[in-house]
N, C-alpha and C positions, 0 to 999 in steps of 0.2 A: 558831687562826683563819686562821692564811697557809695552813696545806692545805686547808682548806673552802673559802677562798677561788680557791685555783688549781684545786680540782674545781670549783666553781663556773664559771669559767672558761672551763674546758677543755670541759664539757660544752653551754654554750652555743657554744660554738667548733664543737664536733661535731653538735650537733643538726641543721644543715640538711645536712650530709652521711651521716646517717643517716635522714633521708628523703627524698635524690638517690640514694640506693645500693638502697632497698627496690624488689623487684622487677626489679632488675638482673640480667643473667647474669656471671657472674665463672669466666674456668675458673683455675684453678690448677695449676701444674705445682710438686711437692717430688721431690727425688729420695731411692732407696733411702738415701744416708747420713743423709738426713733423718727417714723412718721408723728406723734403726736408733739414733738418739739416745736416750739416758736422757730427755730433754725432751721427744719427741715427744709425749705423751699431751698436754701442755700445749699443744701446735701443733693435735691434732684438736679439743680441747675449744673452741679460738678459734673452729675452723670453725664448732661445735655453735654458739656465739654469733653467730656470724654469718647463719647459717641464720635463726634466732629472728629477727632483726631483720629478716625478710624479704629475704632477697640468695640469688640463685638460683644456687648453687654445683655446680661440676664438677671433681672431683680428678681429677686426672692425678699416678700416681705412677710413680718410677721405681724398678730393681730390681738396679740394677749390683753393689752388694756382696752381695747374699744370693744371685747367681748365683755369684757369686766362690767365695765363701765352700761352697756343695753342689760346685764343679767341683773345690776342693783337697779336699773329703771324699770324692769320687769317685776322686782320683788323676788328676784331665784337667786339660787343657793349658787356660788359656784363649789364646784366638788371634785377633789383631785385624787389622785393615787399615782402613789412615788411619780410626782412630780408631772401624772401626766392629767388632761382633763376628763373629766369624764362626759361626752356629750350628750345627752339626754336628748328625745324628740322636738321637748321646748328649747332647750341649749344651742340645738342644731338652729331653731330660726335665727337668735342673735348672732351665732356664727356666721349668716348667710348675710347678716344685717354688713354687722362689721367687717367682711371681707370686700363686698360688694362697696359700701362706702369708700375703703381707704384703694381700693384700685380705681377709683374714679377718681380720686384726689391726685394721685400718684399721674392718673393720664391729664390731668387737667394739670398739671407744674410741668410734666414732659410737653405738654403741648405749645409752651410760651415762647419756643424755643428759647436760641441762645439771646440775651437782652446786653447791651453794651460791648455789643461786637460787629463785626464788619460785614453782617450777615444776619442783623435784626431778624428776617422775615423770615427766616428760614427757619422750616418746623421740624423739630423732631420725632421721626416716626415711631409710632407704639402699636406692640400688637399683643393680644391676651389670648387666649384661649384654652379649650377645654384635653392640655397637654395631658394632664397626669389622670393614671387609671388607678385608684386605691382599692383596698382589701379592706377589712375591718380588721380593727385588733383583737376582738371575742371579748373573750371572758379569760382573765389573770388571776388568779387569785381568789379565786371566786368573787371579782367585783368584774359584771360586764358592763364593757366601755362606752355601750352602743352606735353611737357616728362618730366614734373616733378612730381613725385608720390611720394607713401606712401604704405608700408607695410599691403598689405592686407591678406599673410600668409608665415608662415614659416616652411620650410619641417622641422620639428626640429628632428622625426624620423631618418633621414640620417645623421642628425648634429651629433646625441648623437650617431650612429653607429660606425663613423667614429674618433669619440671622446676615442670611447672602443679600437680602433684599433691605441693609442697611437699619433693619428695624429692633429698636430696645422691646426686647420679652421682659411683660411682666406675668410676674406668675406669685398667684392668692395661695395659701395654705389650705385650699379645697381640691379635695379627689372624687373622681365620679366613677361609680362603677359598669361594668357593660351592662347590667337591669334597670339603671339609672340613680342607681343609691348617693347620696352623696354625703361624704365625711370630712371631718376634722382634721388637720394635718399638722403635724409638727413642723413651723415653719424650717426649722434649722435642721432637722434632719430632712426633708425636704432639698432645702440648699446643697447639703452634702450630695445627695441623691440625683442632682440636675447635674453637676459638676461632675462626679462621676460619668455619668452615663455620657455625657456629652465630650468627654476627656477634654475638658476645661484647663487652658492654660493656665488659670489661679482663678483661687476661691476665696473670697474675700469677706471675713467676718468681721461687722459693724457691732464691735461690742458695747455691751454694757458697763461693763468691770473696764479696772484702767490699764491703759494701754500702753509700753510694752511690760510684758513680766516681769520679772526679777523687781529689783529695787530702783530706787529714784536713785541712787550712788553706783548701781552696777546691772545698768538693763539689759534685757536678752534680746538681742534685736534677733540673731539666727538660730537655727536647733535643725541639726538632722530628725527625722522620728525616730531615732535610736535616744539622739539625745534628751529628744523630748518625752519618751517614755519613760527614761531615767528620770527627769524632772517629774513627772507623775508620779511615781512610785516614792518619789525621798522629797518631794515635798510636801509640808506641812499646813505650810500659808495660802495655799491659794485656795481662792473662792471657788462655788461651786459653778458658778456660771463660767470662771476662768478655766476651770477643772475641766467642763465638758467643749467650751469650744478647743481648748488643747484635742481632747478626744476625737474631734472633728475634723482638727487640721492632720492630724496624725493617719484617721481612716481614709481623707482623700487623696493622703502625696502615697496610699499606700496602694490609693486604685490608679496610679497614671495619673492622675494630677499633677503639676510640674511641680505646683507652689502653692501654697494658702499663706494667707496674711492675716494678722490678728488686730486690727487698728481701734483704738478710741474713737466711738463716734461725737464725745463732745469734741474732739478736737477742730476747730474751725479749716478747712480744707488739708483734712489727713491724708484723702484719699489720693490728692497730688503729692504730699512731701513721701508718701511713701511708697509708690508708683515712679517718680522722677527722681528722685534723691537715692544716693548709691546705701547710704545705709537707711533709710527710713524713719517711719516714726513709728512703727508696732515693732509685734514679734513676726517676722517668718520663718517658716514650716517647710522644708524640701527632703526630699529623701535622697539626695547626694549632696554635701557641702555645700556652703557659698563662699569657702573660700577654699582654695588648694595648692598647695606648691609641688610644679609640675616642672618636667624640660621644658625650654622654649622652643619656639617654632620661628620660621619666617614672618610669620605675622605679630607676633611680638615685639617685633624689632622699634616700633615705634613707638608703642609704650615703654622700651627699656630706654630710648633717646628720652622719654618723657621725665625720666628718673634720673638719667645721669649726668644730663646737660648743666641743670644747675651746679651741682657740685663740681664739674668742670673747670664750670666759671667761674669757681670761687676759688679752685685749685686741690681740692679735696680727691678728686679721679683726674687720672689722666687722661684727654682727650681721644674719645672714639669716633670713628666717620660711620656712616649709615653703612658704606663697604664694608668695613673692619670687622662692626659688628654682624652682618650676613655671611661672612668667611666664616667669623667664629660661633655663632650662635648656638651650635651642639656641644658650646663649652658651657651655656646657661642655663640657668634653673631660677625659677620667675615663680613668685606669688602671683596669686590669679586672683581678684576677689572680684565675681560677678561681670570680668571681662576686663576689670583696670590690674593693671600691673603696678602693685603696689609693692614692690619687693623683687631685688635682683642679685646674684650674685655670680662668678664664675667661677672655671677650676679650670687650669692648664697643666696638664702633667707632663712630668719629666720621669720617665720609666724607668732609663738607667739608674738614675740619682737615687729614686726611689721619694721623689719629691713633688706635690703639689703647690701651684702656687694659686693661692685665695685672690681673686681679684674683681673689682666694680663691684663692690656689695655695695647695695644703695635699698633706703624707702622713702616710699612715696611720705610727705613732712606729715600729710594728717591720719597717718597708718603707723605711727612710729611704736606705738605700744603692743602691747600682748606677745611680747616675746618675740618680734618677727623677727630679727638680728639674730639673735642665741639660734631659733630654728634654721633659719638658713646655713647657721654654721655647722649645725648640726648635722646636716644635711650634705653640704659637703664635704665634710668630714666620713662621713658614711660612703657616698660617692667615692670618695678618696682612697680607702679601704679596700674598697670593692676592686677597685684597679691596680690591688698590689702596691698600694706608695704606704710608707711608713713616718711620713711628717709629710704638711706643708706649714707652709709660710707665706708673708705678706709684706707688700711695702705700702708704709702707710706714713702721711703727713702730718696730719692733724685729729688721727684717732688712736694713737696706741696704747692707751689707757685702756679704751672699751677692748682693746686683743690680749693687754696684759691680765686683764680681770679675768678671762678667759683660756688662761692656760698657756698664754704663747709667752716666748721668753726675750729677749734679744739679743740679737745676733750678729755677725760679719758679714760680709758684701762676699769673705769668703766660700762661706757655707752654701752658698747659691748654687745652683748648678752652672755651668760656665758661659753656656747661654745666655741667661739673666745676666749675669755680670758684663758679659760685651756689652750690652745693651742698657745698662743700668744706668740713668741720666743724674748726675753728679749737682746739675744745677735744681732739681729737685729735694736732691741730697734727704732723699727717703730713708727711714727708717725698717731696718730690717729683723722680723720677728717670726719665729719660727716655733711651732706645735706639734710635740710627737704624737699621733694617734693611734 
């Protein structure tokens, strides 16, 4: 019954982000060590599911070790500068080897459809083609690169046709030019470059390096690109591969990208816990918060029942009706994280008195940390301020430890404004504590 219970759960946890995600465009970048995994099939099969769910999907693969790998069968050198390849005319066949291979591999797993589902037979659609139009890199340094290029445009027109027509794009780190040249591409700037141009609801990097940032004691699951450029700049620990998909996620939410996600691709079905799950399993990248503390609206109303009802009923708040709360709701102010309402509190003023009264402060139980409590107080406290009151105060049951830690003192039934006190319920027999601001 406890696992029925936590599918239970977890699929109501997921349901409104599997109908926020349907019809979305999503590109993905995995690189070649990621197709060459024993587990890859179980990585395109996720895709196949995802597709199904309506999510309008773009692979972007990369091909670095199966280039490797044809250049030591050949007997050739491989030869790099600052990290990038240098293609040679021979270089350029093994490239053409190992691209050509791993997108037939890649359409030959999409092709299996979904297998242990209610819809065996059902195939999903792949379409390849010769999108992208590259440029050559030259000569750097005085080392020239020869069929190694760079995205100088993308049919994105065909992309998003073929995108309406239900079909997963995949697309090789090969550019052709209009005289017929064809070069090398960097698959992950590539990725960035498809996403961009197609203003990509999220960009989705399958990394290498582990996934999320920060530490196993204190993960970074979210980062504005303000913040994440701070973390570039004052850290010291991260890899370079971490180093540059940061750079990446940071360049796309900077072009109209919504979101980029940074996940582990050893992780055994990532790309669902952190897709469906409100906090994930990588790091994401947006360029406005994923979490905010805002007014409430009408539409919040149900997420604040979602947070106050328990304590309710344990006696902690006093009883609010769905009415109550839509009278008063431009008394709220609501943490927002990614659409849940994890954090609530109000302010009712009394102008004459010059008195605020703090009231329903609640969080959501698995959001209790990071300060949410102190900021809301904060918060309306500030609020408070703003409207000329010079203290509030609160009646509280069973928390006036966490108000006294915080400045408030305690008080008389008299001190209230006169209002309060007519209406002050004796069998409660509330505790009265009061904060000058």
């Amino acid at each position: 019954m406890a696992c029925e219970s936590l599918f239970v759960d977890w699929f109501r946890d997921a349901a409104p982000y599997i109908e926020a995600h349907r019809n979305r465009t999503f590109v993905i970048y995995f690189s070649g060590e990621a197709v060459a995994d024993s587990d890859f099939a179980h990585t395109i099969h996720d895709f196949s599911i995802l597709n199904s769910l309506g999510i309008r999907l773009v692979l972007v693969h990369g091909i670095r070790p199966q280039i490797e790998q044809r250049l030591k069968s050949a007997g050739l050198e491989s030869r790099y500068h600052q990290g990038i390849r240098i293609t040679d005319p021979k270089s350029l066949e093994c490239v053409k080897e190992a691209a050509g291979t791993v997108r037939v591999e890649i359409e030959a797993l999409l092709s299996m459809g979904l297998s242990n589902s209610p819809v065996p037979g059902q195939k999903t659609r792949v379409c390849t083609g010769n999108f992208v139009t590259a440029k050559p890199l030259g000569v750097r340094d005085g080392i020239d690169f020869c069929h190694t290029g760079e995205v100088r445009r993308l049919d994105s027109a065909s992309i998003r046709e073929k995108l309406d027509q239900n079909n997963i794009i995949v697309i090789s780190p090969i550019g052709y030019s209009p005289t017929g040249e064809i070069f090398n591409l960097s698959a992950e700037r590539l990725a960035v470059s498809v996403a961009i141009d197609l203003l990509a609801d999220k960009l989705i990097i399958f990394a290498e390096s582990e996934m999320p940032l920060g530490t196993r004691d204190n993960p970074i699951r979210q980062l504005t690109t303000i913040e994440a450029k701070g973390l570039l700049s004052q850290a010291t620990n991260l890899c370079d591969a971490s180093r540059r998909h940061l750079e990446q996620a940071i360049e796309a939410c900077e072009s109209e990208v919504r979101r980029s996600h940074l996940i582990d691709r050893r992780s055994d079905g990532a790309i669902f816990q952190e897709l469906f799950t409100r906090d994930g399993i990588g790091t994401l990248v947006s360029s406005t918060p994923f979490e905010v503390m805002r007014s409430a609206t009408l539409r919040d109303v149900a997420g604040i029942l979602d947070l106050i009802t328990p304590l309710e009923k344990s006696g902690v708040l006093v009883a609010r009706s769905r009415e109550v709360l839509e009278t008063e709701i431009s008394c709220f102010t609501v943490i927002d994280r990614d659409g849940l309402i994890v954090g609530c509190a109000a302010l009712y003023p009394f102008s004459q008195e010059g008195l605020g009264e703090l009231a329903c402060i609640a969080l959501h139980r698995e959001y209790t940390g990071a300060s949410r409590g102190t900021r809301l107080l904060e918060h309306i406290e500030k609020s408070a301020r703003s409207l000329g009151l010079s203290r509030i105060f609160v009646l509280t049951t069973q928390t006036s430890h966490w108000f006294l830690e915080r400045g408030f003192v305690p008080s008389d039934l008299s001190d209230l404004p006169r209002a309060k006190q007519d209406y002050y319920n004796y069998r409660r027999n509330s505790k009265v504590l009061i904060k000058t601001i």
